[in-house]
Structure formats: C-alpha cells, structure tokens
C-alpha positions in Angstrom: 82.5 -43.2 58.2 79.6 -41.3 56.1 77.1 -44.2 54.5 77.6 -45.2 50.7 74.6 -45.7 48.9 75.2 -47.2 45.3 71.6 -45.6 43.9 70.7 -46.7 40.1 67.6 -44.7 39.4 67.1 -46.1 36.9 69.2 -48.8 36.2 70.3 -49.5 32.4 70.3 -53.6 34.2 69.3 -55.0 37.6 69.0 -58.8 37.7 69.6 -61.6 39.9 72.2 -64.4 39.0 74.4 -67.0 40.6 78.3 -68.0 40.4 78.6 -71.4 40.4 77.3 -74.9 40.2 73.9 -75.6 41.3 74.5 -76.7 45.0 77.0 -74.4 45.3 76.0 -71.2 43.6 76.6 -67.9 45.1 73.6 -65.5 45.2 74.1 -62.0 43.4 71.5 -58.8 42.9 73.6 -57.0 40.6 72.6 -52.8 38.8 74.3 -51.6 36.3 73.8 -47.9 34.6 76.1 -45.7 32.6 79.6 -47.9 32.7 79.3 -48.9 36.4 78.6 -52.3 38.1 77.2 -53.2 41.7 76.7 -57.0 43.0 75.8 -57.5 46.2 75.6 -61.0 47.6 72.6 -62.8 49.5 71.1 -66.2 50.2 68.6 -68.0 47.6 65.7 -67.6 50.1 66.5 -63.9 50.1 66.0 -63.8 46.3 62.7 -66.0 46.1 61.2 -63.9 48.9 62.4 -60.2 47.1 60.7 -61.9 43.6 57.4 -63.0 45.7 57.1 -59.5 47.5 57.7 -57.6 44.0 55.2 -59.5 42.2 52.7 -59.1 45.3 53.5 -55.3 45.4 52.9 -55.1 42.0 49.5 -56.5 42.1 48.8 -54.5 45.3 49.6 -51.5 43.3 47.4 -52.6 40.0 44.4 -53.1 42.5 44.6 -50.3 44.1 44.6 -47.7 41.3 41.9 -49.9 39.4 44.1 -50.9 36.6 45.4 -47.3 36.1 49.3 -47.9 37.4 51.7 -48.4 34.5 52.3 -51.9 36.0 52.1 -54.8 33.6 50.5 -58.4 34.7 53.2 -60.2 33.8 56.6 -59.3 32.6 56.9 -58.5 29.1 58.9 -60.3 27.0 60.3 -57.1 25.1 62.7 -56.7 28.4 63.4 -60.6 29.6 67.1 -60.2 30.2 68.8 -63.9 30.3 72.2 -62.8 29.9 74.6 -63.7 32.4 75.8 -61.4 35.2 78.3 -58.8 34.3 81.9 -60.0 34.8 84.0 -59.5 36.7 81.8 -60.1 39.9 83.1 -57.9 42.7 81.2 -58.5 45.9 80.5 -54.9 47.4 78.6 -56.5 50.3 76.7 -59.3 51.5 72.8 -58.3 51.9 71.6 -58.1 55.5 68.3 -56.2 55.4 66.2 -55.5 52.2 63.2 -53.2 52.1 60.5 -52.7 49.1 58.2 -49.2 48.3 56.0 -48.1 45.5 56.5 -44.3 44.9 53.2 -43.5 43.5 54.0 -39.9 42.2 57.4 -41.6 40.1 55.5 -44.6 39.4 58.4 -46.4 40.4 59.3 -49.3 42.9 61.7 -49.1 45.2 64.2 -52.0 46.3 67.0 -51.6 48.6 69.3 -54.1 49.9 71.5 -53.1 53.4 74.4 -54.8 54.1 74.5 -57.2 56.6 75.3 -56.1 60.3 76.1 -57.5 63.5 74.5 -56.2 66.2 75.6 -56.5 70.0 72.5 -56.0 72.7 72.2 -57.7 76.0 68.1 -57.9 75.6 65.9 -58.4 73.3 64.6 -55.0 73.7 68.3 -53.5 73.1 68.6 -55.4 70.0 65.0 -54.0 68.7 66.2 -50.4 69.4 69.8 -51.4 67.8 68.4 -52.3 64.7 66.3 -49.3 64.6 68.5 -46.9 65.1 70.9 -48.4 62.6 67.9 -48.7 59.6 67.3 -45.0 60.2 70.7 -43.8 60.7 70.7 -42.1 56.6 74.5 -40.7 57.2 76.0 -43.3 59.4 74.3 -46.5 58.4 75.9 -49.4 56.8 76.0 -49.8 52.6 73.2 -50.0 50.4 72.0 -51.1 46.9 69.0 -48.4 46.3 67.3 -49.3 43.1 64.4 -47.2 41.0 62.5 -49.6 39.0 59.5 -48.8 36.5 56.6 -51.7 36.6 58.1 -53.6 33.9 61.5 -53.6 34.9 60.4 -54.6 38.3 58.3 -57.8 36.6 61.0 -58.7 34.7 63.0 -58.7 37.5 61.0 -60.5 39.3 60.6 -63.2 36.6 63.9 -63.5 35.8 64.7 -64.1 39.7 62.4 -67.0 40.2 63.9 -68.5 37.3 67.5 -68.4 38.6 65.8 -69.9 41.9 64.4 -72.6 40.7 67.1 -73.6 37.8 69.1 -75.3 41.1 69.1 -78.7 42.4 66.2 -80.7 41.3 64.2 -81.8 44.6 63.6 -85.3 45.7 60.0 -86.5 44.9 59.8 -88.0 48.3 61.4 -85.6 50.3 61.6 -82.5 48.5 65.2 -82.1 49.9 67.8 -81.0 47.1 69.0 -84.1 45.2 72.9 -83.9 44.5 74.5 -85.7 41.4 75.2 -88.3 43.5 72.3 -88.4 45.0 71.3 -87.9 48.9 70.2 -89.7 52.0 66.4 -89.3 52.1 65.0 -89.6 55.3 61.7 -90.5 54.4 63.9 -93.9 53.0 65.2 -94.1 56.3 68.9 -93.4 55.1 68.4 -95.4 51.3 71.2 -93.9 49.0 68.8 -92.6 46.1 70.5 -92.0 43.1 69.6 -88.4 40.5 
C-alpha cells in the first residue's frame, strides 16, 4: 500500500484545537485549503512541545539571517485564528512521529506529523534500524500531515497552540497536578480532598 501524504502547501488554516471537556479533551492538528479538511489526533504534550520547537526554530532562523528572514517576533494579530476546529472532526490518524524544517530558499517552515506505528524488534538495535527504515521509506511509509507554513502563519500557530494547552485544567498550587471540578487527592496533603 503506496504512502498518503495529505500536503497543504500552503494551507488556507492549520491550527491546533481540542474536542471535549478540559480533562478529557482530545488533541487535534487540523489543515484545511481549497474545500478539504485533515485532523490528525495527538497527545497535549505533543502540541506544547510542536508550539515550543516552532517558536525556537523561528528564533533560530531570525538569528541566523541577522533579522533578514520574513519571520515575525511574535505572531501578528492580523492572522490570530480563534475559531473553533472545522466540523465534522474526522480522525485521519493518530500522530506518532512529528518532524520540523526551515526551507530557506521558500522561506517556509516545514511541519509533518506521521502516524503512529508499532514496531516489532527483538533488540534495541533492531528497533533503531526499524524506525529508520520506516521514516525514510517515502513510498511505503505510514500517513502523514506535510504542512508549508510562512513565518507568520507558523507564529500564529504556534500562539494559538499554547493557548489551547494551557486553557485545560487549572493546576494545583501545591502540587501542580491537574485540579478536577471536584477536586483531587494531592499528595503533597498526604491524600487531603482539596476542593477547585
């Protein structure tokens, strides 16, 4: 079975955004271009650490060409997107492997998200040359979300994921654990019920 690649280059919208309550959201990256949808499903860490790496990128990329990249410090407010994701929300695949690049001639940043794969290896050193195989297997591999981004879009992005991050649970002061509506069993109060 030949690879599918869903490629949005560029996107009209790519944006992270949850399904659910706060405690029990689902995780979504979802493009969008020209009358056709992709959401791909993937843990919350997964999101905060694609956000971190694009804004660290980013800033990689404005030191690097002394300023000259057409890479904004922060993320303009001319393309905040806060609209919810796109209904319906059709999984296509949960995400497995992501991977970021700057194409410097495009001026462009790269994201792709792989679908998640299980791999069986009876070493260590199988399972390295498994996966390696796999990531550069371009025909065979398994699906992926391959997204062209300019600078802006990619801050916004990256913005806008934070946010949805960090709109969740709020933590407990003493333990930073999520606090539920009914509370939670904080361990730093040996086991004390503390209310929200």
């Amino acid at each position: 079975m030949s690879r599918q690649v869903f490629l949005y280059d560029p996107p009209d919208r790519f944006v992270a955004g949850t399904v659910g309550l706060p405690g029990r959201r689902t995780f979504f990256l979802q493009a969008s271009a020209s009358g056709r949808t992709t959401s791909v499903a993937l843990e919350k860490t997964q999101v905060a650490a694609l956000a971190e790496r694009i804004d660290e990128l980013l800033d990689e990329v404005v030191r690097r060409t002394g300023g000259n990249a057409p890479v904004p410090a922060v993320a303009p407010a001319d393309v905040a997107d806060t609209a919810p994701l796109d209904a319906p929300v059709e999984e296509e695949f949960r995400v497995g492997t992501m991977a970021l690049a700057w194409d410097g001639e495009e001026q462009r940043m790269i994201v792709e998200a792989q679908a998640l794969v299980e791999l069986d290896a009876d070493s260590e050193e199988d399972l390295a040359e498994a996966e390696e195989r796999l990531l550069q297997d371009e025909e065979n591999g398994p699906p992926m979300l391959r997204v062209r981004l300019t600078g802006a879009q990619a801050r916004a992005f990256a913005k806008r994921a934070l946010d949805v991050v960090n709109a969740g649970r709020p933590p407990c002061p003493l333990c930073s654990l999520p606090l539920d509506p009914e509370g939670h069993v904080c361990p730093r109060q040996n086991g004390y019920r503390r209310g929200a």
